[in-house]
Residue, then its C-alpha position, 0 to 999 in steps of 0.5 A: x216946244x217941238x213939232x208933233x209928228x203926223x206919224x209914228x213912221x218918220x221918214x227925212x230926206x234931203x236931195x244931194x244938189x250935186x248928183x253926177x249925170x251918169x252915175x245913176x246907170x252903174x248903182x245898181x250894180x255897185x249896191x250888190x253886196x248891199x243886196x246879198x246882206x239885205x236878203x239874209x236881214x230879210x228873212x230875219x225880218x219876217x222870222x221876227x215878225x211872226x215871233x212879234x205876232x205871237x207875242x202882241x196877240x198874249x201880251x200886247x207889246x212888240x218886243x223891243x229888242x226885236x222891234x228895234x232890228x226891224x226898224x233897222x232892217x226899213x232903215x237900211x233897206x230904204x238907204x240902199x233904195x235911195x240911192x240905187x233904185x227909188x229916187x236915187x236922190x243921192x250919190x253918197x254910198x249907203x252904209x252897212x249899219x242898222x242904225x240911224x247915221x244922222x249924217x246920210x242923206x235920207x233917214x227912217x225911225x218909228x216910234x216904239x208903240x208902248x201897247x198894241x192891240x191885241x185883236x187889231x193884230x188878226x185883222x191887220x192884213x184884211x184891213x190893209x188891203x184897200x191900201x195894198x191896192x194904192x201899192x201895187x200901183x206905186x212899187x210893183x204889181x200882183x201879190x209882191x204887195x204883200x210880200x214886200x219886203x220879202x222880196x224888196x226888189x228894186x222899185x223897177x216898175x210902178x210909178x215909182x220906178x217910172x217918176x224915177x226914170x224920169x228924174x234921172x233922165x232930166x238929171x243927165x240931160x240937164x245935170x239937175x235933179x228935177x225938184x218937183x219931182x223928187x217931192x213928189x216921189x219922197x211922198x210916194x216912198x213915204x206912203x209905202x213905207x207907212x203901209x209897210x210898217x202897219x201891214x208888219x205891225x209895228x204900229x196901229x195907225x192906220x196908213x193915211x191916204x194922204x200924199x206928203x209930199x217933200x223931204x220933211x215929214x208933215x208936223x201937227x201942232x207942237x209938243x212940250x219936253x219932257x220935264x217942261x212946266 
């Protein structure tokens, strides 16, 4: 028997106990050729969501070849973020890879939706907004909302960025990483992140207006292995 996740967004991170007091002031700047491929990945990205559109509106299916880039685009976008701009939970360099690296401190993965609804995918963006309003205030500001991972820029406003501020403020004051803290902004990342994937429609779940908190995502009940009874 394994956990059932609450969410097909799976977002696992663990907090590196030895983070450098001061290295946190130069990541940004060691992260730009991370930056300058994430823009290309980007726009590819966005390209692909309107193809993606296009087939779930007269098929209803994401394809998988193109849902599999874009999870890999979330993935790497969200392993620069963590260790340069949000949370900065960890001093190991991000790889250049789309795919999973079980190794790296924090790691993303959606489930692929088999069928998707047709209609729902018309109003999605409607639908989302009450939610947009919750990601103003934990990214950024104004219509960067919506445009979010086309711009993805450094989370330097919003809670966010402040909780993030904060941590690594304690961090070179005292030279540890404030647990609290990093719980508390993994729930946040983690709410972001399933807005992201409902508004760019790789799944029909409704983003929850639930803060789980910590590394570890949040599990409902078990499910059997395939083949099991």
């Amino acid at each position: 028997m394994f956990p059932a996740p609450a969410h097909p967004l799976c977002v696992e991170a663990t907090l590196d106990p030895r983070l450098t007091r001061w290295k946190w002031l130069v990541k940004w700047i060691l992260a730009i050729p991370h930056y300058i491929v994430l823009f290309l990945l980007q726009v590819a990205f966005l390209l692909l969501s309107v193809v993606a559109f296009f087939s779930i509106l007269i098929t209803g299916r994401y394809p998988r070849s193109l849902f599999d880039f874009n999870v890999g685009v979330i993935r790497w976008s969200t392993r620069v973020h963590y260790y340069a701009n949000a949370v900065m939970g960890t001093d190991q360099y991000p790889p250049f890879t789309l795919k999973d690296v079980p190794g790296y401190p924090i790691r993303v993965d959606i489930t692929y939706p088999e069928q998707l609804s047709r209609g729902l995918v018309l109003v999605k963006w409607l639908l989302v907004i009450p939610q947009l309003l919750v990601v103003v205030l934990l990214l950024t500001s104004g219509w960067k909302a919506y445009r979010y991972l086309d711009d993805y820029s450094p989370f330097s406003s919003g809670l966010i960025g402040l909780l993030t501020l904060l941590a690594v403020a304690i961090l070179t004051c005292t030279g540890r990483y404030p647990k609290g803290l990093f719980d508390l902004l993994m729930g946040l990342v983690r709410w972001t992140l399933r807005v992201l994937v409902y508004v760019y429609l790789m799944t029909d779940k409704y983003p929850p207006f639930r803060l789980d908190m910590g590394g570890s995502e949040p599990v409902t009940g078990v499910v059997e292995p395939a083949g099991s009874g």
